[in-house]
C-alpha positions as CSV (number, residue, x, y, z in Angstrom):
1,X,196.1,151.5,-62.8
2,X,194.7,154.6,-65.0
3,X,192.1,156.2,-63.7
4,X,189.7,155.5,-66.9
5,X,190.0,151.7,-65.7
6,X,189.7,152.7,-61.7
7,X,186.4,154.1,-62.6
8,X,185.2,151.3,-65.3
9,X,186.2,148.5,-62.2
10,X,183.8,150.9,-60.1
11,X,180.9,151.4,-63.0
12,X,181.2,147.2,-62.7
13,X,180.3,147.1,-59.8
14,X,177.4,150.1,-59.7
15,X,179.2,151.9,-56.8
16,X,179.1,155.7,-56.2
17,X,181.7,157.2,-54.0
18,X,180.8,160.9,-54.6
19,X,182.4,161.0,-57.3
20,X,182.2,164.6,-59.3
21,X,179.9,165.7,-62.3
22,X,182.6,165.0,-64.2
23,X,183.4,161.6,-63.0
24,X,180.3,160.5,-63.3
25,X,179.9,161.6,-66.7
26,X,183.4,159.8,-67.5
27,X,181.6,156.5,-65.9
28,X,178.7,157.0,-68.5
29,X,181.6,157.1,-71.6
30,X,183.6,154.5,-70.2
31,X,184.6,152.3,-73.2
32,X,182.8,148.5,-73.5
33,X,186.2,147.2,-73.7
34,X,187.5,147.5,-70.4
35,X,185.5,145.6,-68.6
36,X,186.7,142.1,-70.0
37,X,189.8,143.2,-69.6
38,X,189.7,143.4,-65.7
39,X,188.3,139.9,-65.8
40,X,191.4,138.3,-67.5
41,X,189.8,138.4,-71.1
42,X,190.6,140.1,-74.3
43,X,188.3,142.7,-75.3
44,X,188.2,141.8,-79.5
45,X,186.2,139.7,-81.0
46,X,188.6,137.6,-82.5
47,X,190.1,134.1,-81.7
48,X,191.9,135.3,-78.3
49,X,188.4,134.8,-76.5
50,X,187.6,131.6,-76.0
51,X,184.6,129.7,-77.8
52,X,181.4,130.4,-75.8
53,X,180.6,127.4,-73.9
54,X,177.6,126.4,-71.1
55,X,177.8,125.4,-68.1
56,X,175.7,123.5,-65.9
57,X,174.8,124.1,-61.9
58,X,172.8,122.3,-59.7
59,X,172.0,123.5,-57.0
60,X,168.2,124.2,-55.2
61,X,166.6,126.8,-54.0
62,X,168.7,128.0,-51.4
63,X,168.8,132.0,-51.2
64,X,172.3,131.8,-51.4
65,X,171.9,130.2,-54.6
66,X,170.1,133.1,-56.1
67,X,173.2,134.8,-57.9
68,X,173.4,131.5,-60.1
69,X,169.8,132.3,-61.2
70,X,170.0,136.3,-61.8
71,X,169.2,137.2,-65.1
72,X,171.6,140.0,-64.8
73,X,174.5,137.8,-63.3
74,X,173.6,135.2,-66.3
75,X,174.2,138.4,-68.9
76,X,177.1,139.1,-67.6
77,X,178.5,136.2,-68.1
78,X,178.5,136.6,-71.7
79,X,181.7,138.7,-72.0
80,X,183.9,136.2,-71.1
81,X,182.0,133.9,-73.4
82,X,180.4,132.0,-70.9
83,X,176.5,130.4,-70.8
84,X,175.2,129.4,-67.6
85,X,172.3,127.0,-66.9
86,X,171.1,126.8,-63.7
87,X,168.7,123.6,-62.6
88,X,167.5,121.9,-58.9
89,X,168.4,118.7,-57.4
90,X,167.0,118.2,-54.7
91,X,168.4,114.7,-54.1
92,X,172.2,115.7,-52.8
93,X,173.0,111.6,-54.0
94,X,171.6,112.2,-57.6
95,X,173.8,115.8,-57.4
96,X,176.9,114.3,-57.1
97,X,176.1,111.6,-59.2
98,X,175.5,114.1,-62.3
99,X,179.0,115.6,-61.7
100,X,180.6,112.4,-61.8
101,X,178.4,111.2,-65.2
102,X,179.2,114.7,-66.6
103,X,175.4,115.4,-66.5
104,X,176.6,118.7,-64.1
105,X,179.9,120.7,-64.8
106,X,179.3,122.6,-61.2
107,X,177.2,122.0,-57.9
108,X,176.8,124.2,-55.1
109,X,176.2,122.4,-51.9
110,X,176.8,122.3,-48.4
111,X,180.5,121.0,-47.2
112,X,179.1,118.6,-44.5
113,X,177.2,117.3,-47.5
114,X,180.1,117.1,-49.7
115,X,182.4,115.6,-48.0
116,X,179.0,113.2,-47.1
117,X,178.4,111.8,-51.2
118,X,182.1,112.4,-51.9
119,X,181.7,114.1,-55.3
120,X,184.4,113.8,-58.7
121,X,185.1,117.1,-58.2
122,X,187.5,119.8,-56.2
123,X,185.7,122.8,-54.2
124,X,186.9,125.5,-56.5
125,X,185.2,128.5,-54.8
126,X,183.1,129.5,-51.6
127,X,179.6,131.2,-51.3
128,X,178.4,132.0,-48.3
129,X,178.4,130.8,-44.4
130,X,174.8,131.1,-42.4
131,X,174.8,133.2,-39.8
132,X,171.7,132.6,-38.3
133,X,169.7,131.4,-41.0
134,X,169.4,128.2,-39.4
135,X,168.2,127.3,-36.0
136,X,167.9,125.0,-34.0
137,X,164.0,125.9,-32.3
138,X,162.1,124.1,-29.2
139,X,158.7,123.7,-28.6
140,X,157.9,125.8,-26.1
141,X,154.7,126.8,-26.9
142,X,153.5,123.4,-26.1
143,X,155.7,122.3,-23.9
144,X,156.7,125.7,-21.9
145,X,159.2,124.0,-19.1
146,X,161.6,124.0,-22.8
147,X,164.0,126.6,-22.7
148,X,167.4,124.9,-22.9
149,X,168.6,121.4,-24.3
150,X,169.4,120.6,-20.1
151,X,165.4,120.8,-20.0
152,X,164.5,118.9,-23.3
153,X,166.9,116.2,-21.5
154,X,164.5,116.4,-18.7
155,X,161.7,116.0,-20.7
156,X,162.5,112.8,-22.3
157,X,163.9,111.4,-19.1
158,X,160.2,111.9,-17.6
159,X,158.3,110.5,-20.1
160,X,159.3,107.3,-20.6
161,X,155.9,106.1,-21.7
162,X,156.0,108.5,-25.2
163,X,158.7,109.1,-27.3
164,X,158.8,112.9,-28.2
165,X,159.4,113.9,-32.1
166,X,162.9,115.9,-33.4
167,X,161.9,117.1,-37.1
168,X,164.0,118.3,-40.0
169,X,164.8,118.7,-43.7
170,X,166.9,115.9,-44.4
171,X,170.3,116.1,-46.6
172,X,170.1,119.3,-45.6
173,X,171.9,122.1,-43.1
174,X,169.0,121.3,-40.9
175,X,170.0,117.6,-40.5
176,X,173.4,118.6,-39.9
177,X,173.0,120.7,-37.2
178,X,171.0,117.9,-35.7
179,X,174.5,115.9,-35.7
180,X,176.1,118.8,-34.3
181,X,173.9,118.5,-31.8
182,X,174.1,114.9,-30.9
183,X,177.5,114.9,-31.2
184,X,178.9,118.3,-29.3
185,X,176.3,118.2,-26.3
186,X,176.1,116.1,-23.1
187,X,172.6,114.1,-22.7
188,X,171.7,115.0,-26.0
189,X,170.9,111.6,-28.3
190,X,168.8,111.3,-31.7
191,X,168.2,108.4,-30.5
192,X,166.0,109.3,-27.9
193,X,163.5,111.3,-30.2
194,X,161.0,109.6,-33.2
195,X,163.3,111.6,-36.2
196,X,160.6,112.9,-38.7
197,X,162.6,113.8,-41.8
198,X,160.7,116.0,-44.4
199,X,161.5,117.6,-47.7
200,X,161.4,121.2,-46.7
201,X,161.9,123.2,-43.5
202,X,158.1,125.1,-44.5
203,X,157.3,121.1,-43.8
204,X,159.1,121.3,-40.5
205,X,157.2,124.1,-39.4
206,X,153.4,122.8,-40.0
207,X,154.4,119.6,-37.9
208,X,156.2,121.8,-35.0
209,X,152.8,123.3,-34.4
210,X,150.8,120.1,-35.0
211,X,149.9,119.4,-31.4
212,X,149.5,115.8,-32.5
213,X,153.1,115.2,-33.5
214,X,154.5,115.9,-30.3
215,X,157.4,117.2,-31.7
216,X,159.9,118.7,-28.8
217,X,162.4,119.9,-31.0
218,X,162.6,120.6,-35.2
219,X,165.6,122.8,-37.0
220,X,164.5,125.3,-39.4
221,X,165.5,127.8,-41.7
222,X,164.3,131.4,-42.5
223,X,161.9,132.7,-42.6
224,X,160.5,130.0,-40.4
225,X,163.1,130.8,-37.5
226,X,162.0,134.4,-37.4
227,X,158.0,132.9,-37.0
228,X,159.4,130.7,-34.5
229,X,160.5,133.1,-32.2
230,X,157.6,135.5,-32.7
231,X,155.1,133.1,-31.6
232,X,157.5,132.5,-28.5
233,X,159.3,129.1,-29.1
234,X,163.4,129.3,-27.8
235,X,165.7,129.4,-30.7
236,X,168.7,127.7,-28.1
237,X,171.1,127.6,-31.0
238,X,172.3,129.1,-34.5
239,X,174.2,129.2,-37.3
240,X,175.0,132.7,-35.8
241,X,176.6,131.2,-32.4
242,X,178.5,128.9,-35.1
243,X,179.4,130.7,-37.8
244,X,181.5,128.2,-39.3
245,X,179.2,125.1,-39.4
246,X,177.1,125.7,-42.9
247,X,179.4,126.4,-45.2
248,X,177.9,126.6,-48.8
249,X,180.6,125.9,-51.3
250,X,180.8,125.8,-55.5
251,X,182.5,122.0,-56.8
252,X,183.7,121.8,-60.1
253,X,184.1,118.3,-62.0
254,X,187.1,117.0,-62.1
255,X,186.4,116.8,-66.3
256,X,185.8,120.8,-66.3
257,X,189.0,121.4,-64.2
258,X,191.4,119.9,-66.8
259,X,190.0,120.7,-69.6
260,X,188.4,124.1,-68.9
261,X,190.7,126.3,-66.3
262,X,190.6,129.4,-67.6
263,X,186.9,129.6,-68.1
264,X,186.3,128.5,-64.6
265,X,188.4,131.4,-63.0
266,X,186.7,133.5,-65.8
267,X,183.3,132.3,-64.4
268,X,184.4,133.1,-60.6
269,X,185.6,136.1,-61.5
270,X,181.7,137.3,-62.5
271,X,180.0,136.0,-60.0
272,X,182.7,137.0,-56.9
273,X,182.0,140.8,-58.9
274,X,178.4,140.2,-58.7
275,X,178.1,139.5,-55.1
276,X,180.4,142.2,-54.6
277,X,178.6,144.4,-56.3
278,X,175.7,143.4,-54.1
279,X,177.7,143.8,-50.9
280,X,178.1,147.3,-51.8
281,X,174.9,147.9,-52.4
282,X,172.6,145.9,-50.2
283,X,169.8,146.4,-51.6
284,X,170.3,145.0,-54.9
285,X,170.9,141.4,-53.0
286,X,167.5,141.9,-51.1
287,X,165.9,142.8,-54.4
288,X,167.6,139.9,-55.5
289,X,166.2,137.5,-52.7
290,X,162.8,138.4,-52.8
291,X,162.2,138.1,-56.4
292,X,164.1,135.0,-56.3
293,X,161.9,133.3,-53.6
294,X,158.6,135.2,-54.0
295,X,159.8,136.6,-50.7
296,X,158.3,139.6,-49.4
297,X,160.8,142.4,-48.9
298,X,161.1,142.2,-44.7
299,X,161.4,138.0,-45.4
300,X,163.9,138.6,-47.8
301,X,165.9,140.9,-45.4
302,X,164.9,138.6,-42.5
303,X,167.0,135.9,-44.9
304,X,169.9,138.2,-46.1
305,X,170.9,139.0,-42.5
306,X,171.4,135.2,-41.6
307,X,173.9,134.5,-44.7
308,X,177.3,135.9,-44.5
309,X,178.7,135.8,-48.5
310,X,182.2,134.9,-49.1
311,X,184.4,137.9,-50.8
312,X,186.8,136.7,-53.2
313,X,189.4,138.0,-51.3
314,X,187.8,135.5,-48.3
315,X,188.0,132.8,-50.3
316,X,191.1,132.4,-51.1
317,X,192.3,133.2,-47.6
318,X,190.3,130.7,-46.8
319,X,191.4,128.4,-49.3
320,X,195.6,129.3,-49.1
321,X,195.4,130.0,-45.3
322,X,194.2,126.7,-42.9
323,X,190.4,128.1,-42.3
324,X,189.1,125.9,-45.5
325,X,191.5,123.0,-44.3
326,X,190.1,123.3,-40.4
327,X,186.4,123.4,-41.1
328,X,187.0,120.2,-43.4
329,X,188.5,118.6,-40.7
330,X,185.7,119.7,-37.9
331,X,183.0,118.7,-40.2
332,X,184.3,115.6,-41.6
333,X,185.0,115.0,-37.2
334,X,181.0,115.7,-36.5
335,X,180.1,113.3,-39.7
336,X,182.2,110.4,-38.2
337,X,181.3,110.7,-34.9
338,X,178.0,110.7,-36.0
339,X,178.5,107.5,-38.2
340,X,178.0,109.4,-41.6
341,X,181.6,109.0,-42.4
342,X,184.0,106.6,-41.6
343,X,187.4,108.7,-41.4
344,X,188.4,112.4,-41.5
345,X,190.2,113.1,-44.6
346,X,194.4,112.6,-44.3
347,X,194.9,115.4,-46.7
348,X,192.1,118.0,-47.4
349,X,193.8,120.0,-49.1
350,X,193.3,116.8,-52.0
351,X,189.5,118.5,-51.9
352,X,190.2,121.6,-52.9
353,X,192.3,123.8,-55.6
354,X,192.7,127.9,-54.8
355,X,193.8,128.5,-58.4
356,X,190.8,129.4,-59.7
357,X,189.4,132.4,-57.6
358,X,193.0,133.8,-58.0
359,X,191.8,136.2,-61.1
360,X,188.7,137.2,-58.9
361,X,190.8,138.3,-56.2
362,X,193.4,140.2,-58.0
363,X,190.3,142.4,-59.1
364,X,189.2,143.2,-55.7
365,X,192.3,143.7,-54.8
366,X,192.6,146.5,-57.4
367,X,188.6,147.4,-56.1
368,X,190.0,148.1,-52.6
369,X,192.7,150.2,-53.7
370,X,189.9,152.6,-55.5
371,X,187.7,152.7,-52.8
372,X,190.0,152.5,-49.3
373,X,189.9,156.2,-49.0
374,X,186.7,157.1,-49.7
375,X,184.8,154.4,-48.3
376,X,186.8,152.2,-45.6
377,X,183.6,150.1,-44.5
378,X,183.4,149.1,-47.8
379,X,186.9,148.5,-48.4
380,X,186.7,145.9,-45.0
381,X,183.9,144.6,-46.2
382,X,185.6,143.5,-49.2
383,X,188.0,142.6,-47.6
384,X,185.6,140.2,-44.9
385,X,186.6,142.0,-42.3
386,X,183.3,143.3,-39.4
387,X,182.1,146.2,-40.1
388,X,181.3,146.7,-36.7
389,X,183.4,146.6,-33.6
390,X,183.8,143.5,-31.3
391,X,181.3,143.5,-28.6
392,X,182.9,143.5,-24.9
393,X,182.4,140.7,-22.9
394,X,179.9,140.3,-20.8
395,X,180.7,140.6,-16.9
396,X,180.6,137.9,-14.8
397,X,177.2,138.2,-13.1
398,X,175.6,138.8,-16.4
399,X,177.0,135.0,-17.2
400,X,175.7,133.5,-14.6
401,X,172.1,134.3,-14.9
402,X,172.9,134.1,-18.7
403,X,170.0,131.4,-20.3
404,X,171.1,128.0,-20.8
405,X,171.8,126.4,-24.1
406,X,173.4,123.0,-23.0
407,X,176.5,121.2,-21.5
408,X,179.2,120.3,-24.0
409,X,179.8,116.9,-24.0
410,X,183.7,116.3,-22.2
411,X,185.9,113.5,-24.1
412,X,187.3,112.1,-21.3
413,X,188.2,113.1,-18.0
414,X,188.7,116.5,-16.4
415,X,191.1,115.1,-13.7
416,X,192.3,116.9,-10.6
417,X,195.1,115.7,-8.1
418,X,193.0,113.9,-5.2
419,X,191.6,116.0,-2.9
420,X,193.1,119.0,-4.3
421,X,192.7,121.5,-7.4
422,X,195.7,120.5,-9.2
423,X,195.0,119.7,-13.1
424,X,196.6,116.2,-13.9
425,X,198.6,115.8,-17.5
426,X,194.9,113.5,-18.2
427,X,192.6,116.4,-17.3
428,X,195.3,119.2,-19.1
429,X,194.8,116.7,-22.4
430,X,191.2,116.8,-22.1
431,X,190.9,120.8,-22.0
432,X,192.8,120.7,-25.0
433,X,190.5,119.1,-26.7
434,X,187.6,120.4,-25.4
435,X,188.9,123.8,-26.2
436,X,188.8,123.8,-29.8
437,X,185.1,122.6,-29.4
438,X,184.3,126.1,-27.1
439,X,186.6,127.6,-30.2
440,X,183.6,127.0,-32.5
441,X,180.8,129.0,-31.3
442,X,180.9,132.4,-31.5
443,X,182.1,134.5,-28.3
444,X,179.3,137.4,-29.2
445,X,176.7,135.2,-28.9
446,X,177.7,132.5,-26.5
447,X,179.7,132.5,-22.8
448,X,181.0,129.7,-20.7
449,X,179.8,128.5,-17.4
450,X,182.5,125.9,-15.7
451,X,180.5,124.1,-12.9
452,X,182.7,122.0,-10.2
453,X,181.2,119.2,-8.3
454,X,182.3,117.1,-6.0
455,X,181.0,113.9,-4.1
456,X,179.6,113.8,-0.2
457,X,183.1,113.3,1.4
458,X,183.9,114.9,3.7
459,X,182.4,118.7,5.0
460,X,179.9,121.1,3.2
461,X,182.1,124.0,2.8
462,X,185.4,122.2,2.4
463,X,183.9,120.6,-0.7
464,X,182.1,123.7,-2.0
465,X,185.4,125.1,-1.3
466,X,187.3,122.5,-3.6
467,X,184.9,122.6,-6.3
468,X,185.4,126.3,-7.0
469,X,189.0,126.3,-6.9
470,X,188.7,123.7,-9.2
471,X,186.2,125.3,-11.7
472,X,188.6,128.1,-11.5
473,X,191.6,126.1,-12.4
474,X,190.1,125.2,-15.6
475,X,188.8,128.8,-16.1
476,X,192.4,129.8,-16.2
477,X,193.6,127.1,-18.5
478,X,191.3,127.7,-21.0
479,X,191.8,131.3,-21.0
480,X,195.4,130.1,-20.9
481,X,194.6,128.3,-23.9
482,X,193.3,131.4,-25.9
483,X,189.4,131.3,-25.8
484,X,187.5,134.0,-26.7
485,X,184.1,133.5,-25.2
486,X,183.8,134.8,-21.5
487,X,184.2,132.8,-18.9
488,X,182.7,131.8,-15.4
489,X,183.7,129.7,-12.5
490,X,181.4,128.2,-10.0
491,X,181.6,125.8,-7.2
492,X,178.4,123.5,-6.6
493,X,180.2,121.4,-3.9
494,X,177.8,118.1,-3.4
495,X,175.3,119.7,-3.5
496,X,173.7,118.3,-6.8
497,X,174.7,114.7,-7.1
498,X,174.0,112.9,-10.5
499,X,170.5,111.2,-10.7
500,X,170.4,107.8,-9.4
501,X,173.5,108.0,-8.3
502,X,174.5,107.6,-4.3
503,X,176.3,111.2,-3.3
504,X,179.1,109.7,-2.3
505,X,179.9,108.1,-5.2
506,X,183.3,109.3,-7.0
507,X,181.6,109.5,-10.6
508,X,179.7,112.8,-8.6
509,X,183.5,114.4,-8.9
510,X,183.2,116.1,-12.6
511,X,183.5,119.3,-14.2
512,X,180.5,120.9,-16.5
513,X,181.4,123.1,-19.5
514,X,177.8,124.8,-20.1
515,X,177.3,127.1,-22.9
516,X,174.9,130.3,-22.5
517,X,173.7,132.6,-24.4
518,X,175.0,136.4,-23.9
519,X,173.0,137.8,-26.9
């Protein structure tokens, strides 16, 4: 590429590298024309640009949505020959409803909720993933024996006589990590809470700390979380320790798709440079957020560090590689188990079409090239690579007085030879499975704690013996298998026997997978 267009790509995106007087003066007489040329536009005014058009996004007023309602991003738009109008649905039915009646030529939305109202459209590009953003929070300010989902289960079991309160936004990520919730960990059930379901999670909030509510357990988003913990409630799980479980996305109509392509990949192609441009300079996307929301500047950087924005160059790995097609088919898996849906998809791929953030990519492609030498954290973070390195795992005594988050609820049966610590082909299937649910959280945050018990046959020590062989064993498979997260074995022996039932009973033989939290 010549070096006049290496330096108009960088004036795009408002990045300095040190570049010389004379560079910088060279960015300053850049000509006007370039610019639509790196987007896949000519630069005349004549017929070879397309007509300008409008489009339409709902969305709401998700921070991750705030690109869609820059001014500056909306001006931008205007060299490829696009207008943008940007309006809130609240109602994720009435959303996808407006795509289909052509009321909506885009909608940005969550994927649990897209594959929920099943949309005329294809996903035709990816914004962002929360990374914390949203939590799930206990009460423990009112109720200070709550510091793990084991003790909310304890909770409700002892209070028979009142029925405790869960509260969320519903159609929302919140609601969806409440699935995840019911339908990942053991002892766990909606159904054993009143479900308040309000608008907002600032509604959420105000009830959590209503006395009179008795509400045990709400999900929130920033900057509520942040509150949370400061006035000493237990966040016992985020978007953070699962990365992948809020995925924002951008669904076209299937009306714009065939009769608008190259404006769409046009229209990607601004707003992946945009949020690009905001990458490399992270204050511009604070700025952003807290004019956006009214947001104070900490609050808006309290919100910007629990969203994780997709790269174009992310996106379509995501969308040619199998990530895209893997987190459809987790979600859709949580959704049916939860009753929301009544199959996962054959084909996912059907939902979505990479084609379009093609163009977007190619330029940071071409970005990356420029800036590599000069500025290699930028170039990975174009790239959606960490910035930082991995942290080390955590030793093994550091896991075991690690707090407790919650027992993963085990399909089936972890089966071992009898009397010995020998994995049958059942118990191998079952670690399988179970694996790719451990594969979900995220090993920085979270560790593993395999608990073996047995039932009263038989002496003390032979069976606490047995039980850590056998919580061993299925250490070693599962490492075998390729987890990340560390990893502990421990051997309880008979020494806690399931409530209510008699110690010698066989159902006492079991194996616990219990996530903690490392960080």
């Amino acid at each position: 590429m010549p070096q006049n267009k290496n330096i108009a790509l960088l004036a795009s995106l408002g990045l300095t590298l040190g570049l010389s007087a004379g560079g910088f003066l060279l960015l300053q007489n850049t000509a006007p024309d370039l610019l639509p040329s790196l987007l896949g536009q000519s630069g005349d005014n004549g017929g070879s640009r397309r007509t300008k058009g409008t489009f339409k996004v709902l969305g709401d007023t998700f921070s991750g949505y705030s690109t869609f309602r820059n001014d500056a991003f909306q001006d931008a738009l205007g060299e490829p020959g696009i207008r943008l109008e940007y309006a809130d649905e609240f109602d994720q039915s009435q959303r996808a409803q407006a795509l289909e009646k052509g009321k909506a030529d885009f909608i940005a939305t969550t994927l649990d909720q897209f594959l929920k109202q099943k949309p005329k459209g294809k996903i035709v590009g990816l914004i962002d993933r929360t990374v914390g953003a949203d939590a799930v929070v206990l009460n423990t300010r009112q109720f200070p024996q709550l510091k793990s989902l084991i003790n909310l289960s304890q909770l409700v079991k002892q209070g028979k006589s009142k029925q405790y309160s869960i509260v969320y936004a519903g159609d929302t990520p919140s609601e969806y990590l409440a699935l995840v919730l019911d339908t990942k960990f053991d002892a766990f059930n909606l159904s054993d809470f009143r479900v308040i379901k309000v608008e907002d999670a600032s509604q959420a909030w105000k009830l959590m700390q209503d006395t009179k509510e008795n509400v045990a357990i709400a999900v929130l988003w920033e900057p509520f979380v942040s509150q949370a913990r400061k006035q000493g409630h237990t966040v016992v799980l985020s978007s953070e320790d699962a990365p992948n479980t809020i995925v924002d996305v951008l669904v076209a109509s299937d009306k714009v798709i065939q009769s608008q392509p190259e404006q769409i990949s046009a229209f990607l192609a601004a707003y992946y440079r945009r949020i690009e441009s905001g990458i490399s300079n992270r204050s511009q996307l604070q700025d952003q957020i807290a004019t956006d929301g009214e947001l104070s500047a900490p609050d808006a950087d309290t919100v910007l560090k629990g969203i994780n924005f997709f790269t174009a160059l992310e996106a379509q790995d995501w969308m040619q590689k199998d990530a895209l097609n893997q987190r459809i088919t987790a979600t859709s898996a949580v959704l049916v188990l939860s009753g929301t849906l009544t199959q996962v998809p054959d084909n996912p791929t059907q939902l979505y079409d990479p084609q379009f953030v093609s163009q977007a990519a190619d330029n940071t492609k071409k970005l990356i090239d420029i800036v590599r030498a000069d500025n290699p954290e930028l170039a990975k973070k174009l790239e959606g690579q960490p910035s930082s390195p991995q942290k080390t795992a955590k030793p093994t005594a550091d896991i075991k007085s690690a707090p407790s988050i919650g027992n993963l609820k085990v399909r089936g049966e972890v089966k071992f030879a009898v009397g010995a610590a020998n994995l049958t082909s059942t118990g191998r299937q079952t670690l399988d499975k179970l694996s790719k649910e451990i594969e979900e959280f995220n090993p920085d945050t979270i560790a593993v704690r395999v608990i073996g018990h047995t039932s009263k046959s038989g002496s003390a020590s032979l069976n606490q013996s047995l039980s850590q062989q056998r919580a061993q064993v299925v250490v070693q498979y599962l490492k075998k298998l390729g987890i990340k997260q560390a990893i502990q074995a421990e051997g309880k022996g008979f020494s806690t026997p399931l409530p209510g039932i008699p110690p010698g009973d066989a159902r006492n033989q079991r194996t616990e997978i219990r996530l903690v939290r490392i960080s």
